[in-house]
C-alpha positions as CSV (number, residue, x, y, z in Angstrom):
1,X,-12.2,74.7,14.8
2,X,-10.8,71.9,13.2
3,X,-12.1,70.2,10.2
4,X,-14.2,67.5,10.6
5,X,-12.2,64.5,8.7
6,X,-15.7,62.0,9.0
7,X,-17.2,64.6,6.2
8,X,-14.5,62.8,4.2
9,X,-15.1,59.0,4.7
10,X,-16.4,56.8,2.1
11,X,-20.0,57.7,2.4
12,X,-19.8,61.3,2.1
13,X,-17.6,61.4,-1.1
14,X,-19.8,58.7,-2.8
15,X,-22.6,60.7,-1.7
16,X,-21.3,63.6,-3.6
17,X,-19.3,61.7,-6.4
18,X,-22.9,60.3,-7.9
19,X,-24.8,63.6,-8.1
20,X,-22.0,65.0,-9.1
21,X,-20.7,62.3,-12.2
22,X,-24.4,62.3,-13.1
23,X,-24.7,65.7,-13.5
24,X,-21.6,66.1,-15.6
25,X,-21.0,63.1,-17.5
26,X,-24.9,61.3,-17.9
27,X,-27.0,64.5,-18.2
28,X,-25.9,66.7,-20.9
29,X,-26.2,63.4,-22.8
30,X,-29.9,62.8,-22.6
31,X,-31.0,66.8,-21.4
32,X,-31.9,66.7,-25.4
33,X,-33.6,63.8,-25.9
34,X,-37.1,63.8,-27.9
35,X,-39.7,64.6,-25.3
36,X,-37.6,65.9,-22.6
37,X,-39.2,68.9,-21.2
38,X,-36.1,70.4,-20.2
39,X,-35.2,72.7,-22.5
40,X,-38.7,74.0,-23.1
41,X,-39.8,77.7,-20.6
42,X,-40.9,76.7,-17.5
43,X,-44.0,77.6,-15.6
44,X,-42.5,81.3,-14.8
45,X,-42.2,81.3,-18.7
46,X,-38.4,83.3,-18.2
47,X,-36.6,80.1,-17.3
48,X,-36.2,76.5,-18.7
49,X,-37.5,74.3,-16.5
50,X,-34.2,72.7,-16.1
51,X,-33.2,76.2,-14.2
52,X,-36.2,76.0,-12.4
53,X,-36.3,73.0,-10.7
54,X,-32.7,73.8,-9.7
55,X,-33.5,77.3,-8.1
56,X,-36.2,75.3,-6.5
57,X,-34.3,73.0,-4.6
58,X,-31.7,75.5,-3.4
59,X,-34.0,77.6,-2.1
60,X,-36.0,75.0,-0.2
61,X,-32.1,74.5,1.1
62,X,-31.4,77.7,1.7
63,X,-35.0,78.1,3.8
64,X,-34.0,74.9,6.3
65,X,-30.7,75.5,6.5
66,X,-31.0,77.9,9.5
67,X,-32.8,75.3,11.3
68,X,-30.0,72.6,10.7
69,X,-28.5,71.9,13.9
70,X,-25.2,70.6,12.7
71,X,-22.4,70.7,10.0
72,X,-23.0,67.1,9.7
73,X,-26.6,68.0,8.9
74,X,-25.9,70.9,6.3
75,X,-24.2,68.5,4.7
76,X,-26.0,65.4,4.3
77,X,-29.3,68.1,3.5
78,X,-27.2,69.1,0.6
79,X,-26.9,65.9,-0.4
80,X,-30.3,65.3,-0.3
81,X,-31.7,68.2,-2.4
82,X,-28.7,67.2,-4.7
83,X,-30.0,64.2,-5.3
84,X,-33.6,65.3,-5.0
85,X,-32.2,67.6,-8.3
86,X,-30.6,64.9,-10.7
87,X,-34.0,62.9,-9.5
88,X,-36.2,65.1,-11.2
89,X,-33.6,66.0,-14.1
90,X,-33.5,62.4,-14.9
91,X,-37.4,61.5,-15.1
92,X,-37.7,64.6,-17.3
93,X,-35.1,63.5,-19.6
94,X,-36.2,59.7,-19.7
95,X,-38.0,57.7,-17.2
96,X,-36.1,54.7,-17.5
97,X,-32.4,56.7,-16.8
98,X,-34.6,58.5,-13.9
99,X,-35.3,54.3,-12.5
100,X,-31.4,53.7,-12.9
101,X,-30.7,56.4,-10.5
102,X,-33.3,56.0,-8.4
103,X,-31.7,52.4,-8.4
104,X,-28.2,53.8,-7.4
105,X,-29.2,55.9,-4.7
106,X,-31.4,53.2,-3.1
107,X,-28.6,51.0,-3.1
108,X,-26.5,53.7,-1.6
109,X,-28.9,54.0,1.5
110,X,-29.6,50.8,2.3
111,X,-25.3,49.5,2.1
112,X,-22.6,52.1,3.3
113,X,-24.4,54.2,6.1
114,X,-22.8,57.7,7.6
115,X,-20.2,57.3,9.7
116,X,-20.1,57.5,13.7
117,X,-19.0,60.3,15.7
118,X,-15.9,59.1,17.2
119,X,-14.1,62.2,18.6
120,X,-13.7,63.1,22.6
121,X,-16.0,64.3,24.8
122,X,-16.7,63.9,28.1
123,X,-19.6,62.4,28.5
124,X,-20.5,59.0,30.9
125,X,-23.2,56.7,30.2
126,X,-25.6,55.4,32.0
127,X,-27.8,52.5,32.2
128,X,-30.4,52.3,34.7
129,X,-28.5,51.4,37.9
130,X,-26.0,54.4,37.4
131,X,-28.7,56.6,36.4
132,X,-30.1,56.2,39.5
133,X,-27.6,56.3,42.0
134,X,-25.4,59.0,40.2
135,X,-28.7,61.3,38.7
136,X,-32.1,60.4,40.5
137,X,-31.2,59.3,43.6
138,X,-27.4,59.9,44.3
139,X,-25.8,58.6,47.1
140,X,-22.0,60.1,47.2
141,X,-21.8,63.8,48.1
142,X,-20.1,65.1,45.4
143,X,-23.4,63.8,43.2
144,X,-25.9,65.3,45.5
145,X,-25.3,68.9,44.5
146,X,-24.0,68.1,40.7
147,X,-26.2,69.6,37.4
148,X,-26.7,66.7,35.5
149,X,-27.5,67.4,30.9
150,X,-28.4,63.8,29.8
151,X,-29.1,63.1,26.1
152,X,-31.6,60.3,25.2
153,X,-30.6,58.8,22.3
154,X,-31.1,55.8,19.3
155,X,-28.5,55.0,17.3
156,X,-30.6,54.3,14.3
157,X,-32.5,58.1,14.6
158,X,-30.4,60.2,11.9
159,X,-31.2,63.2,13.7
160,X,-29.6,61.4,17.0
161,X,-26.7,61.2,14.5
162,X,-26.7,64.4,13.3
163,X,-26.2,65.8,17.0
164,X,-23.8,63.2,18.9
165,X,-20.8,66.1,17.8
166,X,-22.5,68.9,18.7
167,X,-23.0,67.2,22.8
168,X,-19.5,66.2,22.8
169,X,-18.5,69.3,22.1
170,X,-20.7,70.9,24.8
171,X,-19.7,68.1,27.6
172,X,-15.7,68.9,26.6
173,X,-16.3,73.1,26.7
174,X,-18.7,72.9,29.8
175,X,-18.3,69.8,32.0
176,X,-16.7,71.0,35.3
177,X,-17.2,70.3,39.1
178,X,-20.7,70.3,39.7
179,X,-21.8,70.0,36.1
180,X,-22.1,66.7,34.1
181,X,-22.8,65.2,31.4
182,X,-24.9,62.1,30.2
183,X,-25.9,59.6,27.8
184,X,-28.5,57.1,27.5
185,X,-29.3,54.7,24.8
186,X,-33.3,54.1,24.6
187,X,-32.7,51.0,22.3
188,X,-31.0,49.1,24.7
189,X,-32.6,50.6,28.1
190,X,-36.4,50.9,26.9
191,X,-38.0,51.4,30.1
192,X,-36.0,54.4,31.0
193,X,-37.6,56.0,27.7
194,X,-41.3,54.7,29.5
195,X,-40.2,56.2,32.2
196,X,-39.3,59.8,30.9
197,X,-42.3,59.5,28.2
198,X,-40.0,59.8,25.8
199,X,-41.7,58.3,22.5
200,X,-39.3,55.9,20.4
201,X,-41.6,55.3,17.2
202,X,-39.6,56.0,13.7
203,X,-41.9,59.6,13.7
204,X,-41.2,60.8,16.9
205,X,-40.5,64.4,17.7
206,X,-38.5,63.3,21.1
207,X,-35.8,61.9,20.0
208,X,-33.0,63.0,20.9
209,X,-34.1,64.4,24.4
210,X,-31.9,66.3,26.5
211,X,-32.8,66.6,30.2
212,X,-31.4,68.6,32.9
213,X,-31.2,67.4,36.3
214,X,-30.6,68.8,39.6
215,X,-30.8,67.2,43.1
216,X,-32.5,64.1,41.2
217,X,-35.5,66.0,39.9
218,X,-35.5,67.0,36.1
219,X,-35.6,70.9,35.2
220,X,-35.9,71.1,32.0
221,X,-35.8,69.1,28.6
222,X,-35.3,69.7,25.0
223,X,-38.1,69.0,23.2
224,X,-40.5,70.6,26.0
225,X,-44.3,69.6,26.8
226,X,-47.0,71.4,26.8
227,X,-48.9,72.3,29.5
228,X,-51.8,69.5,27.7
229,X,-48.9,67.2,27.9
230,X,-48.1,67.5,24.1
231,X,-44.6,67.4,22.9
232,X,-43.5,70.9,21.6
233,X,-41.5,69.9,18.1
234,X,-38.0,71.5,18.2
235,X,-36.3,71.7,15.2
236,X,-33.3,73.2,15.6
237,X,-31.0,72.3,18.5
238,X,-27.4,73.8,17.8
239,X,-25.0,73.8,19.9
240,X,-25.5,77.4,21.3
241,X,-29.2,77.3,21.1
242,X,-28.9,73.9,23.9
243,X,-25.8,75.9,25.7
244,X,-28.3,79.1,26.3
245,X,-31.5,76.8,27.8
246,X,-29.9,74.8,29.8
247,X,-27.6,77.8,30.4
248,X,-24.5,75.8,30.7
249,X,-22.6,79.3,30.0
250,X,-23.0,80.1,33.6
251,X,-21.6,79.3,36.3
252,X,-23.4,76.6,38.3
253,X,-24.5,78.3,41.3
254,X,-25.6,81.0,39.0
255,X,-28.5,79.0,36.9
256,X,-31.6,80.5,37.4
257,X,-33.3,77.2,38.9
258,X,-30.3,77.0,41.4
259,X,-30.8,80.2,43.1
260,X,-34.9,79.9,42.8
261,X,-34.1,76.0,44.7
262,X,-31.8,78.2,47.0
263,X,-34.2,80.6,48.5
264,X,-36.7,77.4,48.8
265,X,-33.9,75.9,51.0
């Protein structure tokens, strides 16, 4: 697998460059300063609480990081707990530096902004006229009997963001005669997410969504429901995690809700 090159655009190396210059040049500076409580034995009373705090954050890492669901998540995690670090190095060493960089990173989020996925896939998107007559309600033969996996998507939801590679990847290794794949953006096409009850608020657990449909009628989807109706929170949703339920390993005629419609027929 190649390397990703976006893990090497402007935001990711400033997002590792200020951590990073902090912790080398700014900190050892001030780590000494009269009051800091860095140097002093922590709570355990066998580590400074400078060693502490940084055990703590890598292992609250190393506990999510099986659920991340892409590199691009790994590494903007990392980032996170690395700033997350020099946050709480900073405001033991001196509450004003601990402002200052507080100041950086805010300023960080809000102007440069991760970069898009711009790689190939093979994906089509649909609005709400081609969702219906190639998905729901399809009219040319050829879409009749075709396994549709359509993502539902916002550009401004990070995890959205975090898995456009990952379903590119999966519509370039499995899209084949009779299996497709799709994208819709909720922002622009609102009632389509009304229609699938998919919720859109800034806290929702449904976004993305990845439905699977066959013969018009969706199978399955990623996050499920309950059978109360209640959204079942998924956290992690990998590329071979989404590959084995909606078993896009298989041949077409061979998913499990193909032959159960077949014996129906």
């Amino acid at each position: 697998m190649a390397f990703p090159t976006r893990l090497i655009s402007l935001y990711y190396m400033i997002n590792f460059a200020l951590p990073v210059i902090f912790l080398v040049a700014v900190y050892p500076q001030h780590r000494n300063n009269k009051g800091s409580k860095l140097t002093s034995m922590g709570f355990t009373g066998m580590l400074k609480a400078e060693e502490e705090w940084a055990l703590m954050m890598l292992g609250s890492y190393l506990l999510k990081y099986r659920n991340h669901s892409s590199v691009d998540e790994s590494v903007q995690k990392a980032f996170m707990h690395l700033k997350m670090l020099t946050l709480a190095l900073s405001f033991q060493c001196n509450k004003t530096l601990g402002m200052y960089l507080m100041a950086g990173y805010s300023i960080l989020f809000l102007t440069i902004k991760p970069p898009k996925f711009t790689g190939a896939s093979s994906i089509e998107y649909l609005n709400p006229v081609s969702l219906k007559s190639r998905v729901r309600t399809p009219k040319q033969t050829s879409d009749k009997s075709t396994v549709w996996v359509v993502a539902f998507w916002a550009d401004w939801c990070e995890k959205c963001q975090f898995l456009e590679a990952m379903f590119s990847s999966l519509s370039l290794k499995y899209a084949k005669e009779g299996l497709a794949f799709g994208k819709v953006d909720v922002v622009k096409y609102p009632e389509l997410a009304t229609e699938f009850r998919i919720d859109t608020g800034g806290y929702s657990w449904q976004l993305p969504t990845i439905i699977l449909f066959y013969r018009g009628v969706e199978v399955k989807r990623l996050p499920p429901f309950k059978s109360d109706g209640t959204v079942v929170k998924t956290s992690r949703m990998d590329e071979k995690g989404v590959a084995k339920v909606f078993e896009l390993d298989k041949p077409v005629e061979e998913m499990s809700f193909k032959r159960k419609r077949g014996k129906k027929d």
